[in-house]
C-alpha positions in Angstrom: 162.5 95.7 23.1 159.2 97.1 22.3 157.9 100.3 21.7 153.8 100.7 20.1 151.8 103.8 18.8 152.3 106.9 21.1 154.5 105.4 24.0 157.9 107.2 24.0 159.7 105.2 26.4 162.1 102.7 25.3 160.1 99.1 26.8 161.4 96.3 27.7 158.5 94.2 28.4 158.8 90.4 29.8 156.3 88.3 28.2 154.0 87.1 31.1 150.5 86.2 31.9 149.1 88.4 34.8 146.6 87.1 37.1 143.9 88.7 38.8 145.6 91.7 40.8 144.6 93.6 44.3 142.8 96.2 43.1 142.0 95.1 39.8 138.5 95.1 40.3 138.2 98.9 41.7 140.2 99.5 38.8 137.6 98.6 36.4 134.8 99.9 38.1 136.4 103.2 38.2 138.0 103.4 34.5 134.1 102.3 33.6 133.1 105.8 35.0 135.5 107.8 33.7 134.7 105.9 30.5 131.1 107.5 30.6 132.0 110.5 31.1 134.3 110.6 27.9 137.6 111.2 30.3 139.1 108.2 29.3 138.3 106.3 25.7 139.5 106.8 22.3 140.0 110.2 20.1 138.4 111.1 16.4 141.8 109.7 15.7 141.2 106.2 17.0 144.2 106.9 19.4 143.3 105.9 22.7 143.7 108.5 26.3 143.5 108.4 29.6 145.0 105.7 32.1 144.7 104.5 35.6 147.0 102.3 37.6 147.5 100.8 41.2 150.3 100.2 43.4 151.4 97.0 43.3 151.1 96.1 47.2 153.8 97.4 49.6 156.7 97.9 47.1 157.1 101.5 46.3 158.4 100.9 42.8 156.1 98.8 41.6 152.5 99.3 40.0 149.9 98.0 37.8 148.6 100.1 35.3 146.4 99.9 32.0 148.4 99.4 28.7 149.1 101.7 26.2 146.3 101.6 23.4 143.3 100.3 25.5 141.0 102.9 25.2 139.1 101.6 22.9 138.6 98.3 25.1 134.8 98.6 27.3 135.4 96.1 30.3 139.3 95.3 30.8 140.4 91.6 31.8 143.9 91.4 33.9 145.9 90.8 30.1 145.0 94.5 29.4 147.1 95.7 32.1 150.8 95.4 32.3 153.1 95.4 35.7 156.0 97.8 35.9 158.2 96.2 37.9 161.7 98.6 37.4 162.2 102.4 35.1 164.4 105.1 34.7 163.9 108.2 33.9 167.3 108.9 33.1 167.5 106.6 30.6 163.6 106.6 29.8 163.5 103.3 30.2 161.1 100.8 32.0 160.6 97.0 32.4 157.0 95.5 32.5 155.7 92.2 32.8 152.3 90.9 31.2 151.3 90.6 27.8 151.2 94.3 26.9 153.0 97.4 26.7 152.7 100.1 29.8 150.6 103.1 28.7 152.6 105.8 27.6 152.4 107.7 31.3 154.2 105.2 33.3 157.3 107.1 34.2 154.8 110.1 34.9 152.4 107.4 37.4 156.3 106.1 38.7 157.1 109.7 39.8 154.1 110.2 42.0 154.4 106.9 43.7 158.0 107.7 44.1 157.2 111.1 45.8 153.9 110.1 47.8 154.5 107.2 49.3 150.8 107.1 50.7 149.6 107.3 47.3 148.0 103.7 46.2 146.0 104.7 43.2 146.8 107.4 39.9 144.5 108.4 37.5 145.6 110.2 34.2 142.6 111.4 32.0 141.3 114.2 30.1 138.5 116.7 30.2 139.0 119.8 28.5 137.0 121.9 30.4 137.7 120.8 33.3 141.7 121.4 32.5 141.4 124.9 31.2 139.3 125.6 34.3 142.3 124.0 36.4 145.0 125.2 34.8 147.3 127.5 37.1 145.0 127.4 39.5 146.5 124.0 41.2 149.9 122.5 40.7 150.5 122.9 37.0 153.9 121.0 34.9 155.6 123.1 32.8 154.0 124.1 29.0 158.2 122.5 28.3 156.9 119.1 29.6 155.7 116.8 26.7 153.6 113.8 28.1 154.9 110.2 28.5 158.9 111.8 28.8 161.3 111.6 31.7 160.6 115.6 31.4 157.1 115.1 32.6 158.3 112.7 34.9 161.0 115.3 36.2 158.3 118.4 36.1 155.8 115.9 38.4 158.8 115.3 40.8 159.1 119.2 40.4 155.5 120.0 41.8 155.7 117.6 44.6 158.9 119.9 45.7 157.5 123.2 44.7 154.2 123.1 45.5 151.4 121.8 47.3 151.1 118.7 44.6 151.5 116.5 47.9 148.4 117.5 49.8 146.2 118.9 46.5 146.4 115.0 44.9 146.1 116.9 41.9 147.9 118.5 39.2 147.5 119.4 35.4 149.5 119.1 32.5 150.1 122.3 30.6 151.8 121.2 27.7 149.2 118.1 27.2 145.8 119.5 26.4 143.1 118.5 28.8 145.8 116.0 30.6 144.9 116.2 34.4 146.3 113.7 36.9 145.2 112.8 40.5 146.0 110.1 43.1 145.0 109.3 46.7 144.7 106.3 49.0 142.7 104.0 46.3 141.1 105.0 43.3 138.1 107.0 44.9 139.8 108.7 46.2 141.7 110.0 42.8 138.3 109.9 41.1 136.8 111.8 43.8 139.3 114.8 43.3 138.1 115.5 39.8 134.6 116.3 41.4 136.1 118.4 44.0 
């Protein structure tokens, strides 16, 4: 069992060496842009924000996403990511496999795959102004949810029910300053939505 800085999940992470993944490469290419424009990196804190993961082939359960503390880290290499191959939000629980710990939104990423089956690609990052300009104006989580908990993970499954989550591919976080999420068919599609 492992659990490391900010994720609040209990992890149970099999100790495995992932290869070179479909859609590793887009990943990278995208977190690198989001990177420049300071929505993904590493706070005055030195605690590292933002993630982005991809679903791993047909399996709706599965995904790869960027581990937990990696902000700080330029140009990923497949080791930095981990696979989340089973979770729970019950029990806030999930298993990965790779060599490091699931960033702390992985039950958040699990509940959008689980209620958009189309969706291939989620981005979690942060702009501030950006958020506050959002905010109530598109699918918004409750100022109750707390990132990286089953309640986020419940309040995302919430919008897709409630609201026009589905179609929008976007939502904010209310209760996670400047946390905006989006998704689509691959990555720019997600990215694409934070212009729009």
């Amino acid at each position: 069992m492992n659990e490391t800085g900010s994720v609040k999940f209990k992890c149970e992470r099999v100790d495995a060496t992932l290869a070179r993944f479909a859609g590793f490469d887009e990943l990278n290419d995208c977190r690198r842009n989001l990177l420049d424009l300071g929505m993904v990196g590493v706070d005055a804190n030195g605690v590292g924000f933002g993630n982005l993961s991809v679903r791993d082939g047909t399996n709706f359960s599965r995904f790869y996403i960027t581990g937990s503390g990696t902000g700080r880290i330029a140009e990923l290499k497949p080791v930095d990511c981990a696979r989340v191959v089973a979770y729970d939000f019950g029990k806030n629980w999930l298993r990965c496999e790779g060599s490091t710990v699931a960033s702390s939104e992985s039950l958040t990423h699990a509940a959008v795959y689980e209620c958009d089956p189309t969706a291939r690609a989620v981005i979690h990052c942060h702009d501030l102004r950006l958020w506050a300009a959002l905010l109530n104006k598109v699918p918004t989580t409750s100022k109750s949810a707390k990132y990286g908990t089953p309640e986020m993970a419940r309040a995302t499954r919430r919008l897709f029910q409630r609201s026009d989550a589905k179609r929008a591919r976007i939502f904010v976080m209310a209760a996670h300053e400047g946390g905006i999420v989006t998704f689509g068919n691959d990555l720019q599609e997600a990215f694409e939505k934070l212009k729009s």
